[in-house]
N, C-alpha and C positions, 0 to 999 in steps of 0.2 A: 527510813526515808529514801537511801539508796538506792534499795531495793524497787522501790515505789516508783521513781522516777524512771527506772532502769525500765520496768515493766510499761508506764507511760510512753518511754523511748520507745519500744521493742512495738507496742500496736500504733505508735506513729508510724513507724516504718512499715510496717505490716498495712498500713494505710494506703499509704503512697505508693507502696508497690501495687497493691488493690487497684488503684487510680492510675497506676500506670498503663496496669495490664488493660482495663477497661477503654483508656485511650486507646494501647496498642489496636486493639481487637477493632476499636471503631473507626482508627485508618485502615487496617485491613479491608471493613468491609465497604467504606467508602471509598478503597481502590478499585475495587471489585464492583461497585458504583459505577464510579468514574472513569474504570478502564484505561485507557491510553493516557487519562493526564492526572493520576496516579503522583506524588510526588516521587524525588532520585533518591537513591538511599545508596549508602559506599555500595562498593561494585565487590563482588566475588572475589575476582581477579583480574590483571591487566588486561587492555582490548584484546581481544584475538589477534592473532598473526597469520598471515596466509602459510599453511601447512607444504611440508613440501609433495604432499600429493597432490595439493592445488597447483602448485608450480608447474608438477610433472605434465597435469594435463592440461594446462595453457600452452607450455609450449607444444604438445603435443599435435594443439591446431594451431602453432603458430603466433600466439600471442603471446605477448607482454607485460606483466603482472603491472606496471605501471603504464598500460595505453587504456584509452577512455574506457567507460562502463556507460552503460544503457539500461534502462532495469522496465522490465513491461509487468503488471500485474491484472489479470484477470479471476475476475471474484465469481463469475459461475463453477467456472472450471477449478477454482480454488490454487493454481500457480500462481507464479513467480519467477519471471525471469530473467538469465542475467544475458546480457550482451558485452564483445568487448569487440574491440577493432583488432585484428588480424594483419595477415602481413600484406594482405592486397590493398589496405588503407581506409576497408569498410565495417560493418559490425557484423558478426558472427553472432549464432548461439553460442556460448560458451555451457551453459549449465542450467536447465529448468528445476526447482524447487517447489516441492508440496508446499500447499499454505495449512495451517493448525487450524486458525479459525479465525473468519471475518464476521461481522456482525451488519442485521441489517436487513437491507431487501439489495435487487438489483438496482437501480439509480445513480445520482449525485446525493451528497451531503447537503443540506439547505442550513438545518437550524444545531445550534447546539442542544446535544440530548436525544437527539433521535436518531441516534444508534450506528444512522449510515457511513461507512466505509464512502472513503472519496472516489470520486472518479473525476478524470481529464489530467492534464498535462501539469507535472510541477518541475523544479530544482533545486538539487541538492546539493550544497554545499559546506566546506567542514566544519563552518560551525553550526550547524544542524547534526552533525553525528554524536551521540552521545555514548560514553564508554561506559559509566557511571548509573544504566537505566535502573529502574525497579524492575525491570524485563530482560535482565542480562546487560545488552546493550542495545541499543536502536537508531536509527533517524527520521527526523523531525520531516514530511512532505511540504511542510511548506503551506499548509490548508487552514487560513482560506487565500488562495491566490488570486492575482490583480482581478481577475474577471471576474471571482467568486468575490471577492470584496466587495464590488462594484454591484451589483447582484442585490447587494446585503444579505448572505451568507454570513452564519456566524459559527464559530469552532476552534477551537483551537487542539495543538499536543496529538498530531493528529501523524502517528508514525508504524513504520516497519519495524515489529520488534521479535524480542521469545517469549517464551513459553508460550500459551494456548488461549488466553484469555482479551476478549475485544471486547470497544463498547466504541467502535468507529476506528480501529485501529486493524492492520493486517497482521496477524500473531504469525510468527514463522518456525518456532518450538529455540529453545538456547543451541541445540546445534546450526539448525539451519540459519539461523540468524548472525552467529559469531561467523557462518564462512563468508556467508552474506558481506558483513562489516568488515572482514578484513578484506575484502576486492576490495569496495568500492573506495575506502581508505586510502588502498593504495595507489588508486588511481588519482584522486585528488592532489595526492602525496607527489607523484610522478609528475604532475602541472595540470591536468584537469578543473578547470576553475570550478566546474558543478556540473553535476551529470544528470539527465532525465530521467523523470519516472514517468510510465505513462500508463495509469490506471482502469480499466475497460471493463464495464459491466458482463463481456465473454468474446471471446475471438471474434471480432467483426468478419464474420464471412457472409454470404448473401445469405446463404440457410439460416445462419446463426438469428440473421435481422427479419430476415421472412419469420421466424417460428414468435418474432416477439411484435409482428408487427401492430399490434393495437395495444403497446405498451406507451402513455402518454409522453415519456421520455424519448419517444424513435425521434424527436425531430431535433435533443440533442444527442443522442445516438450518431444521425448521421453526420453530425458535424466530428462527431470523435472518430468517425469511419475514415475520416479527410485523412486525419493524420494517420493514422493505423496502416489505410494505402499509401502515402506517401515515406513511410518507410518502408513497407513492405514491397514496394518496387525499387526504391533505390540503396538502402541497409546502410541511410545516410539520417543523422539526428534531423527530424524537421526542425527549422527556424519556425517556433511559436510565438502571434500576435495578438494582440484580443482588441477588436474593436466591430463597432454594428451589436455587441451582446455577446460575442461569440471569438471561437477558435479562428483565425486563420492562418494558413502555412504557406512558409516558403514564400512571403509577398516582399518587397523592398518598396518602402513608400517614399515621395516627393521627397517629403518635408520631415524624415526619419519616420523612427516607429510613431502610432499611434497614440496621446494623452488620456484621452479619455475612454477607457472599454465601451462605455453604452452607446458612445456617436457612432454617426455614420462612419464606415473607412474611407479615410481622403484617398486622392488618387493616388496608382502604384505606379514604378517605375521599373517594372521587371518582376527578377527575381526568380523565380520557377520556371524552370527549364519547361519549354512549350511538348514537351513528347511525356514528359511527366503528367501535365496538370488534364492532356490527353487521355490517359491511362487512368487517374485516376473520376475525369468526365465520364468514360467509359464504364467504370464501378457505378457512379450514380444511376446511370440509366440502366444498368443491368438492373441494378436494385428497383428503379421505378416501373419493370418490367414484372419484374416477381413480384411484387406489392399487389399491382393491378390483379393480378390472377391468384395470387396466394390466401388461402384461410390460416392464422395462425395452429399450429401442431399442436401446442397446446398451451395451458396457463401457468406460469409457477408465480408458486404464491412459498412467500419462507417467514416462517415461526418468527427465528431471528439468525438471519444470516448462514454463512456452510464452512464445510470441514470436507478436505481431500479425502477421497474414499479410502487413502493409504490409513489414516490417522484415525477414520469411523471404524473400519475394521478395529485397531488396537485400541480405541474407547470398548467398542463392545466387548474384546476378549479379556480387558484387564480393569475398566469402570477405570471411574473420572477421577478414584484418588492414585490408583497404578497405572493409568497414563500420566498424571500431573507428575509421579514419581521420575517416572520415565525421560519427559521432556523436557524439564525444565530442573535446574538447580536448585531451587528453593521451595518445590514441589507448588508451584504456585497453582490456583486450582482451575479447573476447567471451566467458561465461562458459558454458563448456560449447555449444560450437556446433554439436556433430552433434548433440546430445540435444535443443536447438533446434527443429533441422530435422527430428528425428525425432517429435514431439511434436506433438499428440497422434494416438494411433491407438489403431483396434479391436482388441481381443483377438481 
């Protein structure tokens, strides 16, 4: 009878571990689903720490592991980068980073589920950093923000993280992500209340916007162009507003910031320096120059989303389970890796 029971005991548990592993297996694959909003699971090990070669080369240009951070992301190009303030009191390049893999096409994010990587202006703040990720560690953009709410944009878990794997998220592999996390950490750390991302379908330059000109997004395009030059001339964080449907920078209104995203913008009260908001007039109409005369270069069209040429090369020389090995700690695996490789191309 012992025995009997003993053996009943033994394929119960034989059961449940059955039932376990079948769950286990079926979060995995709805992570790999899910991509970026993946549930946390304990962390590896402690957040990263800024190394002291990190150190070395901040002060090297002068900066201060604790002065602000700035972080630009461009998804054609597949970077990432970081900015910090310098000793002359503005932002500097400090460090550009390959991206692993976005997912997607060029655009904004509209709906939950389709795939797209965000773009425009968000903030980071520390309780959006998470040490604890399924993805090493990450933080949270903030997506969808006041204008994208407004909008009725829907999405959520929508962050920079590691290892290689997206479904609307910017993958940065567990290296590049931990050095990532320990800046911007510590700038918040240092008094930083929240630092900018600012997300761009590819370096807003005039060729850049010429080559994609009959792309239905140019007309929020050129609104992200606003900001893109108004950093780009003064290496100072725009003051981001959203009203009229849209971005606008560096404004001071009457009656404070704007309530409502979709109304009109009430009147402004300055704000932008007049030799600024000249310069970047000046972009428009270069731009509405080159439009006029311009035939797009050509069409890209993407499978799902791209991967820095640094990272397509070692998918091809090692395949998608010896780069997963590679990149990431928990060998998490590559997400969509012919569409990858296949990414981008000409129509």
């Amino acid at each position: 009878m012992f025995a009997l029971r003993h053996r009943q005991s033994r394929q119960t548990a034989r059961s449940r571990l059955s039932l376990f592993a079948r769950l286990a297996a079926a979060a995995v694959a709805g992570g790999l689903l899910a991509g970026c909003m993946a549930m946390d699971v304990a962390s590896l090990a402690e957040a990263p720490k800024l190394s002291s070669k990190v150190k070395a080369e901040m002060a090297a240009r002068k900066m201060k592991p604790e002065s602000p951070v700035l972080v630009r992301i461009f998804k054609q190009e597949s970077e990432l980068e970081v900015w910090k303030v310098d000793a002359s009191g503005r932002y500097a390049l400090f460090k550009t980073y390959p991206m692993c893999r976005w997912s997607g096409k060029l655009g904004p994010k509209t709906k939950i589920g389709d795939r797209q990587a965000p773009e425009g202006f968000y903030h980071v703040s520390a309780g959006m950093l998470n040490p604890n990720s399924q993805y090493y560690v990450s933080f949270n953009l903030g997506y969808p923000n006041r204008l994208e709410s407004a909008l009725g944009y829907t999405g959520e878990a929508l962050m920079v993280h590691g290892a290689c794997s997206s479904s609307g998220c910017y993958a940065m592999t567990d290296q590049g992500v931990g050095e990532i996390y320990a800046i911007v950490q510590k700038a918040l750390e240092g008094g930083q209340e929240r630092f900018q991302v600012q997300a761009y379908p590819f370096r807003m330059t005039t060729d850049n916007m010429a080559k994609h000109k009959g792309d239905p997004n140019m007309p929020f395009w050129r609104t992200l162009k606003e900001g893109y030059d108004a950093f780009a001339f003064t290496k100072r964080q725009p003051k981001v507003s959203v009203c009229s449907g849209r971005y606008v920078f560096n404004k001071e209104f009457v009656n404070g910031e704007p309530n409502d995203p979709l109304a009109q913008c009430p009147p402004t009260a300055g704000g932008a320096e007049s030799d600024l908001m000249a310069k970047i007039g000046a972009e428009q109409k270069k731009l509405d120059a080159v439009f006029a005369g311009a035939t797009p270069v050509s069409s890209f069209a993407y499978v799902d989303g791209g991967m820095h040429p640094s990272f397509r090369s070692l998918l091809k020389q090692q395949g998608a389970k010896g780069m997963a090995a590679r990149i990431s700690r928990t060998k998490y695996p590559v997400s969509r890796p012919e569409a990858a490789l296949a990414d981008p191309y000409d129509d």
